[in-house]
C-alpha positions as CSV (number, residue, x, y, z in Angstrom):
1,X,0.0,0.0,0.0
2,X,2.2,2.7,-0.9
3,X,0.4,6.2,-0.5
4,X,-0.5,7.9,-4.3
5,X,0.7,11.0,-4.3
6,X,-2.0,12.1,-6.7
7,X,-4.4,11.0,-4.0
8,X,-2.9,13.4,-0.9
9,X,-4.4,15.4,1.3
10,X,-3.3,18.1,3.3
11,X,-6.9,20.4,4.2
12,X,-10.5,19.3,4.6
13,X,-13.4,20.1,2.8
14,X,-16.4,21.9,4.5
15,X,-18.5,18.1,4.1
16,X,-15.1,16.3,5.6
17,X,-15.2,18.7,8.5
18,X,-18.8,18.9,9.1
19,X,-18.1,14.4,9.2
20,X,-14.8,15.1,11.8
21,X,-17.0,17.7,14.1
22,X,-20.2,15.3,14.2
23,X,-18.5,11.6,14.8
24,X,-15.8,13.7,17.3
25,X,-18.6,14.7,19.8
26,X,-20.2,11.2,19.4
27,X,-17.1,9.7,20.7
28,X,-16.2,11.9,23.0
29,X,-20.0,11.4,24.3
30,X,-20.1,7.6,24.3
31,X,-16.8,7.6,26.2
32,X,-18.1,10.2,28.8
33,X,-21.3,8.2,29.3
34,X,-18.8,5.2,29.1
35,X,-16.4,5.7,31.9
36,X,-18.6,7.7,34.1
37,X,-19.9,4.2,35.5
38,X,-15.8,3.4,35.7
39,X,-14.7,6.4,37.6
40,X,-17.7,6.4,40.3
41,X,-17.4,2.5,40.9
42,X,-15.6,3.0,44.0
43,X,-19.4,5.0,44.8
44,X,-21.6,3.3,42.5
45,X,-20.5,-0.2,43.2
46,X,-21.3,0.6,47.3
47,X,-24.9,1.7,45.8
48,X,-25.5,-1.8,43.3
49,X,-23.1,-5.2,44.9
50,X,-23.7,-6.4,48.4
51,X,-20.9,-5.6,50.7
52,X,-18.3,-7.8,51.6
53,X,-14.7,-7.9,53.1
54,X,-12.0,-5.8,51.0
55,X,-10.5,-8.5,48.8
56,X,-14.2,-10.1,47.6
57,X,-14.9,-6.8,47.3
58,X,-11.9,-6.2,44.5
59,X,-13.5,-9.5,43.0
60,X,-16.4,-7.9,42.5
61,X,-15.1,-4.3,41.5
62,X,-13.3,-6.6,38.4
63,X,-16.4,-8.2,37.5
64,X,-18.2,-5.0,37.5
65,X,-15.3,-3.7,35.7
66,X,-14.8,-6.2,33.0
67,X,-18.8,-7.2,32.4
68,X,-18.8,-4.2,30.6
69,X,-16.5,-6.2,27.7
70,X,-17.8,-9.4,28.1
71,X,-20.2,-9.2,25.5
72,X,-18.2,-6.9,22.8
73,X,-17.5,-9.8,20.3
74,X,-21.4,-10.5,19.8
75,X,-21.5,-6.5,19.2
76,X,-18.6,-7.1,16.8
77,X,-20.5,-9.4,14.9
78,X,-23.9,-7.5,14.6
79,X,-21.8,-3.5,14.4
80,X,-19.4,-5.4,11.9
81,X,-21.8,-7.4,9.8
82,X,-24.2,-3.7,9.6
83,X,-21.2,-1.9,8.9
84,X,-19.7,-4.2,6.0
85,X,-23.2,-4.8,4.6
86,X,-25.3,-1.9,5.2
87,X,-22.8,0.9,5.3
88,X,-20.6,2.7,8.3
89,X,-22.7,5.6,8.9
90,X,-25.9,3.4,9.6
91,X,-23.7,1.8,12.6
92,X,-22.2,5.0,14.2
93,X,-25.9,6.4,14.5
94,X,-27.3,3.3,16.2
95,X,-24.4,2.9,18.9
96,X,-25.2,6.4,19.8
97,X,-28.8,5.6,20.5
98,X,-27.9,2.3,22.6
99,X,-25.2,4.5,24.6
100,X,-28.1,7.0,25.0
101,X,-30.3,3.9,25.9
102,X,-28.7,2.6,28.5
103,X,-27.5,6.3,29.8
104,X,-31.2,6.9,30.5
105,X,-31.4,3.3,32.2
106,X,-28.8,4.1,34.5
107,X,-30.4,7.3,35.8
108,X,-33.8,5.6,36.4
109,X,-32.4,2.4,37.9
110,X,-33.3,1.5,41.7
111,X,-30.1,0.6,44.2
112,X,-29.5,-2.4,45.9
113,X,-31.1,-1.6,49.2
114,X,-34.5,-0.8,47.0
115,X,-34.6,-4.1,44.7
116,X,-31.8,-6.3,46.0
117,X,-29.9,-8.7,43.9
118,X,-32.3,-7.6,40.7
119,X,-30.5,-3.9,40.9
120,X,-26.7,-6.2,40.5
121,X,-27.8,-7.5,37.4
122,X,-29.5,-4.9,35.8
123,X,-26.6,-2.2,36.8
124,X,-24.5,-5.4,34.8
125,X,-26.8,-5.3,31.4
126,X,-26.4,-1.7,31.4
127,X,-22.9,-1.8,31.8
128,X,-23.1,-5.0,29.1
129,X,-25.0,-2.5,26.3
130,X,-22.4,0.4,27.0
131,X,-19.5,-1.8,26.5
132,X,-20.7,-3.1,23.3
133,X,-22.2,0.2,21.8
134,X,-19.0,2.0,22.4
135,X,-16.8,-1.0,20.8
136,X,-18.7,0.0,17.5
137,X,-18.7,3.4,18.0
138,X,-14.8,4.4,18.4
139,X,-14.2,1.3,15.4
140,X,-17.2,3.1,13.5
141,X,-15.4,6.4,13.5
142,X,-12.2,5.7,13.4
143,X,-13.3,3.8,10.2
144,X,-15.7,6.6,8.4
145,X,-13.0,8.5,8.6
146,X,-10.4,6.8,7.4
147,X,-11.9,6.4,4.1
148,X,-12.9,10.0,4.1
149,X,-9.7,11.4,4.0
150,X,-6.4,10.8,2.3
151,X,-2.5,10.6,4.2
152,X,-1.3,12.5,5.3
153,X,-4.0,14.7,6.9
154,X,-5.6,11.4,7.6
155,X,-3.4,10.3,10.2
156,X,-3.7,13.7,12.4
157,X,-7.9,13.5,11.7
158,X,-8.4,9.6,12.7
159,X,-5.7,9.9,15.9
160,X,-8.7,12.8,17.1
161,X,-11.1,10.2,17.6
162,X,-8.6,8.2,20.4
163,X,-8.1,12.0,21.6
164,X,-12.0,12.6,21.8
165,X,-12.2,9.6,23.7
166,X,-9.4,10.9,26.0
167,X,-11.3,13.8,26.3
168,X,-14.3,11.9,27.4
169,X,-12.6,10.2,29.8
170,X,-10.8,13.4,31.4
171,X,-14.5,15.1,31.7
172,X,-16.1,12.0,32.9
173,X,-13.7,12.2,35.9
174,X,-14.6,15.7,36.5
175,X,-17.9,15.3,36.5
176,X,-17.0,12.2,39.1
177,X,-15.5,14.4,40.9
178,X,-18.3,17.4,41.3
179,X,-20.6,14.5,42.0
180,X,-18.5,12.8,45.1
181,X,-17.0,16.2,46.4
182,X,-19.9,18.3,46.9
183,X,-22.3,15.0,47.3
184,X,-24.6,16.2,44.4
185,X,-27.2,13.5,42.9
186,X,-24.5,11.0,40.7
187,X,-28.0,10.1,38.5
188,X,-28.4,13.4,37.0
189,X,-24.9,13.0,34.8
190,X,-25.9,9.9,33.1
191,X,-29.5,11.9,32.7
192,X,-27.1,14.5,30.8
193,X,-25.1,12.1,29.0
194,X,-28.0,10.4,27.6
195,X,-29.9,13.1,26.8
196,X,-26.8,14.7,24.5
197,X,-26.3,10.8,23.2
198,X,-30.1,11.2,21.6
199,X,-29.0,14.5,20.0
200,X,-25.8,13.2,18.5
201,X,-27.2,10.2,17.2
202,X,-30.0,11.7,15.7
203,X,-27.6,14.6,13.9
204,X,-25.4,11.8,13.0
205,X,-28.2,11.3,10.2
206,X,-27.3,14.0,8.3
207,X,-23.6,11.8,7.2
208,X,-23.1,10.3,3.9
209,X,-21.6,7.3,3.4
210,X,-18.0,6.5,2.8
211,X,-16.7,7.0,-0.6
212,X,-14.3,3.8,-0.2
213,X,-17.0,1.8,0.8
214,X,-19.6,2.7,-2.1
215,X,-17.3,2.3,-4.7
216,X,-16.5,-0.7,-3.2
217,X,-19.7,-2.0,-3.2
218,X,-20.0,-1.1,-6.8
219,X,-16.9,-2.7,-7.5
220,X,-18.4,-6.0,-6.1
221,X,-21.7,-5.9,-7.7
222,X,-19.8,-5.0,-11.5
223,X,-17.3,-7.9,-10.5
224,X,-19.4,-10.4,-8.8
225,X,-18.7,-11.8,-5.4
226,X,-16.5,-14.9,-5.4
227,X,-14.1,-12.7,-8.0
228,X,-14.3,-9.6,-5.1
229,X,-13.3,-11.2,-2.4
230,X,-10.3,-10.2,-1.0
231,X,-8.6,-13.0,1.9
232,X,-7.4,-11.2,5.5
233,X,-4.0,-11.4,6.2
234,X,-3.3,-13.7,8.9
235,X,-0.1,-12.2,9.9
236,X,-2.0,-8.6,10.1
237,X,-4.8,-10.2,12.3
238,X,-2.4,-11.4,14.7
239,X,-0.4,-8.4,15.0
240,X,-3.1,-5.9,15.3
241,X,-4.5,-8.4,17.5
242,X,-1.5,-8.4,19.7
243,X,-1.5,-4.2,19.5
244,X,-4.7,-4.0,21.2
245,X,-3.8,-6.5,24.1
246,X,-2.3,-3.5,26.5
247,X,-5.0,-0.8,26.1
248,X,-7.4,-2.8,29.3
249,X,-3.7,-3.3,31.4
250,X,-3.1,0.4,30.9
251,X,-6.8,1.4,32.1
252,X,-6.6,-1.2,34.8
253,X,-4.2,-1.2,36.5
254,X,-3.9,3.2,36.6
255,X,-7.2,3.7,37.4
256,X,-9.0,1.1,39.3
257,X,-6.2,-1.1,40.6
258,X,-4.2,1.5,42.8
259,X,-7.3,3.6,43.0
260,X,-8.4,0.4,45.3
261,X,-4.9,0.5,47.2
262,X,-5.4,3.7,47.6
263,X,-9.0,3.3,49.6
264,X,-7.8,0.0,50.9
265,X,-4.1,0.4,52.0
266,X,-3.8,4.5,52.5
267,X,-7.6,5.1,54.1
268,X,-8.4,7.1,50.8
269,X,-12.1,7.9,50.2
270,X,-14.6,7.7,47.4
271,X,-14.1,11.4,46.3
272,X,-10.2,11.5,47.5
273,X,-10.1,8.3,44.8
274,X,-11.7,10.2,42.1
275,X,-9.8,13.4,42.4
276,X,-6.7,11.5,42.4
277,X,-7.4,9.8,39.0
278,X,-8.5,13.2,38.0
279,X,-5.3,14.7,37.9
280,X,-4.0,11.4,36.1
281,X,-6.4,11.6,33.3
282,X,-5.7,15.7,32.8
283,X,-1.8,14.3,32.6
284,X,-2.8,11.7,30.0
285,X,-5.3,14.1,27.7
286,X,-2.2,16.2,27.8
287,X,-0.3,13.7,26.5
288,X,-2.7,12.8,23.8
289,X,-2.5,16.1,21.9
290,X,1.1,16.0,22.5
291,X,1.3,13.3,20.2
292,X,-1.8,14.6,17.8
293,X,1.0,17.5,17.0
294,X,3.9,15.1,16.9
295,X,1.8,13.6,14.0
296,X,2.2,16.1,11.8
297,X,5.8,15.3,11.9
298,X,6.6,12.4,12.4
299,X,5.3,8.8,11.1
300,X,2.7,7.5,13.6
301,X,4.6,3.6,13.8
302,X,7.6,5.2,14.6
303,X,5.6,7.0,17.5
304,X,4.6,4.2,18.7
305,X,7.8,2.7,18.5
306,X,10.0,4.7,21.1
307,X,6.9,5.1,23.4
308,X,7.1,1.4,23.6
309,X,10.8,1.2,24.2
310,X,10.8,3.5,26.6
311,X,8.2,1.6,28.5
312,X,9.9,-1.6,28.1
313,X,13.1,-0.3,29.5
314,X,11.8,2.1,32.2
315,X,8.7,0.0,34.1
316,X,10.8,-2.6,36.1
317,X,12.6,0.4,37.4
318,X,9.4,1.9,38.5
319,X,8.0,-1.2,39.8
320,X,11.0,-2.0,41.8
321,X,11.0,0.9,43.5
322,X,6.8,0.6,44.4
323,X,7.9,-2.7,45.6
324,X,10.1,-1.8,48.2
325,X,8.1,2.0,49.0
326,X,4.9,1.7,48.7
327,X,3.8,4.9,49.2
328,X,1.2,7.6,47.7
329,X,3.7,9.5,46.0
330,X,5.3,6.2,44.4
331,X,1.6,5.1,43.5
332,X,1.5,8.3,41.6
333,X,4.9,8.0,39.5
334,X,3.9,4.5,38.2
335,X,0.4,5.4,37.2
336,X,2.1,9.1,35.1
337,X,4.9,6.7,34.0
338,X,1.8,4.3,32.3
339,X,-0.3,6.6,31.1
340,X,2.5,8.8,29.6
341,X,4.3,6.3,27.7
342,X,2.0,2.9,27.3
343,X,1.8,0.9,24.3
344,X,-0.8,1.3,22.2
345,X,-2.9,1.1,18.5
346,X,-3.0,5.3,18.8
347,X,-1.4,7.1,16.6
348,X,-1.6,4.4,13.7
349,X,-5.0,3.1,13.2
350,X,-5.6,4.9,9.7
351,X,-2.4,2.9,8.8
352,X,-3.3,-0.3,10.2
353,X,-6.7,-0.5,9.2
354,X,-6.0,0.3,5.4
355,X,-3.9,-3.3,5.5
356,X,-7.4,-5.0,5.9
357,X,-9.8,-5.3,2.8
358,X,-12.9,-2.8,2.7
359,X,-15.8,-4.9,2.5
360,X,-14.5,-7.1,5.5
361,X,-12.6,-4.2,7.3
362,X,-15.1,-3.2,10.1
363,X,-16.0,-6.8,11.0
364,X,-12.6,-8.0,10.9
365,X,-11.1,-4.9,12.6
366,X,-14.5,-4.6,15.2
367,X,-14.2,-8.3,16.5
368,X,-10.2,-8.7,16.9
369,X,-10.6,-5.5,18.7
370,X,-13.6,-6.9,20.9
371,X,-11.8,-10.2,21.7
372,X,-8.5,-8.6,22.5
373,X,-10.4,-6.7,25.5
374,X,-12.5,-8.9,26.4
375,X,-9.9,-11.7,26.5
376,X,-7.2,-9.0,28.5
377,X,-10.0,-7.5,30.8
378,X,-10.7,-11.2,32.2
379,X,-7.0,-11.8,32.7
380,X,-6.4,-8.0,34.1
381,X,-9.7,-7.6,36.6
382,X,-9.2,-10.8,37.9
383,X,-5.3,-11.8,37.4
384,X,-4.0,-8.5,39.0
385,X,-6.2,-9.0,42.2
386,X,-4.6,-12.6,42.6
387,X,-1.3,-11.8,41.3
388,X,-0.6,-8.7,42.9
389,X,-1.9,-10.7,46.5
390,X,0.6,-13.5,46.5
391,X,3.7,-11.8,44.3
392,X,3.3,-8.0,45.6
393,X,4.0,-5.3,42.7
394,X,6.1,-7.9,40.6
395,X,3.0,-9.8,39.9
396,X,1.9,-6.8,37.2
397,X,4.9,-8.0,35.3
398,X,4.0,-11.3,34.7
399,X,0.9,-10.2,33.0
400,X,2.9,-7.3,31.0
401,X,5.7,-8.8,29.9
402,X,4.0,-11.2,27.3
403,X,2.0,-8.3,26.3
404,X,4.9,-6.1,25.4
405,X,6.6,-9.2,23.3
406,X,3.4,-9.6,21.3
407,X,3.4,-5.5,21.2
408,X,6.5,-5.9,19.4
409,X,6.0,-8.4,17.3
410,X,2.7,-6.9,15.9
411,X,4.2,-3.1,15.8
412,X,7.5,-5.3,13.6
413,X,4.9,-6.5,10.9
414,X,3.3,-3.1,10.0
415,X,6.4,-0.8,10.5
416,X,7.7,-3.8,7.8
417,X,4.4,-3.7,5.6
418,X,5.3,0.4,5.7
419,X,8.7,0.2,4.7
420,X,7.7,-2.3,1.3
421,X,5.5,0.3,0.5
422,X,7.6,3.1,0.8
423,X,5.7,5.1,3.0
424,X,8.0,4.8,6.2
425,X,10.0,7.7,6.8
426,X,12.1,7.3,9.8
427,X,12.1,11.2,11.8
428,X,13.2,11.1,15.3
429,X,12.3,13.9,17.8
430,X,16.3,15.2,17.9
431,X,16.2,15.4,13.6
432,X,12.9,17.5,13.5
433,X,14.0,19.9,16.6
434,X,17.4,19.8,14.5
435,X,15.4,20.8,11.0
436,X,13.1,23.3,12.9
437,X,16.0,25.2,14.4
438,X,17.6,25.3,11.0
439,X,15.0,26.8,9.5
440,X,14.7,29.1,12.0
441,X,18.5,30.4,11.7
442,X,17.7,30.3,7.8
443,X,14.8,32.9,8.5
């Protein structure tokens, strides 16, 4: 896939940015309504789970925590099968109703004290529906997008959506954090959420479809199917596949992991939780446009690749020391040091995603994405609580370190893919600062 020149492009068009403004807010919406659940579980899960002593009650933080990811490969198949079949727009409009659905379910839903065990499951369903609508929603738009707009501007447009989500994340906090601090009514915020969910998905209907995918569709009706069919690439399954496994560690481990120490081991409450991953999410949301800029100038695998070095080399260091202190402060370091330089997909998905053929792209992409978390949230929620109990801080590592080899391994085969193509320019933060400064002196 080597990027036509004739086909470049470095502005939008008024349709293009109208496309970027709409699916944006819908993604940062779905992940606000998303993680506001997340954030207020150390509150929320006090109000829906029967109470129990601190370590059955991690168990049941992770199952409340990963039920939302559970079901994600049955959304894969429906989101993916509408989205290859029916068209991408028709899929980001419905996963902004069910997140608005289930928004409005939360705000009217009765506590445990009022129903019993009936309020457990039900807070689970909703948790089940919001999990799986926003699995087709950040795929849906990171998708639509990519095959709106051409490389280069491509990469900076389709990086926005993980930003929006970022963003969603970081405001879902602060709303967290009004809610527990000044003891305001938590059901009012997923009344908000939903209520802005119905609007976006209902403006959403004013997209068009993909070009890519019409002609495609074209293309397959002129051609005729057996002749159309293009085969995935196993080796690009698997290492996509294996780029994805980190994202639920990351999460994990930052935000509900210590923020459980922190209530457990330091006598931290609810809101004194909240407002500490507060100021971790503001860190990460900086970080996130950080990188949207460095986009501009450098290739986005290359990104990817001394973030993951730098993580590779540097954790065991910061574990180590958590290890032997464990103390607020330390807590702190090793959730900045995670969030700042963790391995992930972002910035590359227009890149990866353009390696899978058109007419199976969102099914293929939607359900290796879905499995990856669900598989990874199972073995996070539930492995750190045991692990970290019987092998202290060290036990993170023995989920991690397979994670970062397959990281590797996946981020080798498309910065390999890149270079066949010719579309891998290797810049290096030192070489732009170098070429910038040059210029400069020039002027």
């Amino acid at each position: 896939m080597t990027i036509d020149k004739t086909k470049t492009q470095n502005s939008l068009t008024r349709e293009q940015k109208e496309a970027v403004g709409l699916l944006s807010i819908g993604t940062f919406l779905e992940y606000f309504d998303l993680m506001l659940y997340v954030h207020m579980a150390v509150l929320l899960n006090e109000l829906f789970f029967p109470k129990y002593d601190p370590f059955t009650a991690s168990l049941i933080t992770a199952f409340a925590f990963c039920s939302t990811y559970l079901l994600r490969p049955i959304g894969a198949l429906i989101f993916g099968y509408i989205g290859d079949n029916i068209g991408r727009k028709h899929t980001v409009i419905i996963t902004t109703f069910l997140m608005a659905l289930s928004s409005l379910s939360m705000f009217l839903l009765p506590t445990y004290a009022q129903i019993g065990i009936t309020a457990t499951w039900l807070v689970t369903l909703c948790r089940v529906v919001q999990g799986m609508s926003s699995m087709g929603e950040i795929i849906g738009a990171k998708l639509y997008l990519t095959e709106l707009v051409k490389p280069p501007k491509q990469y900076v447009i389709v990086a926005m959506i993980s930003v929006m989500s970022t963003l969603g994340l970081f405001c879902a906090l602060g709303v967290a954090t009004m809610v527990t601090k000044y003891d305001l009514n938590w059901r009012y915020a997923f009344l908000f959420g939903a209520g802005i969910a119905l609007i976006g998905s209902i403006s959403r209907t004013a997209l068009r479809e993909t070009p890519d995918f019409v002609d495609a569709r074209k293309r397959l009706l002129n051609v005729g199917k057996l002749k159309y069919t293009n085969k995935i690439s196993k080796k690009v399954a698997i290492s996509y596949f294996f780029l994805e496994l980190g994202y639920p560690i990351w999460i994990y481990v930052t935000l509900i992991h210590y923020g459980a120490v922190l209530k457990n081991n330091f006598g931290y409450s609810a809101s004194s939780v909240i407002e500490h991953n507060f100021f971790i999410a503001m860190v990460s949301l900086l970080i996130a446009f950080v990188i949207l800029a460095l986009v501009t100038k450098v290739h986005p695998l290359q990104i990817m690749k001394i973030r993951a070095l730098i993580f590779a080399v540097f954790l065991p260091c910061f574990i180590f020391v958590l290890e032997n202190d464990m103390t607020v402060f330390n807590i702190l370091l090793l959730q900045l040091f995670i969030k700042i330089f963790n391995p992930a997909s972002f910035p590359a998905d227009a890149i990866i995603f353009q390696y899978f053929p058109i007419l199976k792209r969102f099914s293929s992409v939607s359900m290796l994405y879905a499995v990856s978390r669900v598989f990874m949230y199972l073995i996070t929620s539930f492995g750190t609580v045991y692990l970290t109990f019987y092998f202290g801080t060290y036990g993170l590592l023995i989920i991690i370190v397979p994670v970062l080899l397959g990281y590797f391994y996946g981020l080798n085969t498309f910065i390999t893919l890149e270079k066949e193509a010719g579309n891998y320019q290797k810049k290096t933060f030192w070489s732009i600062v170098f070429l910038e400064n040059s210029r400069f002196r020039e002027k």
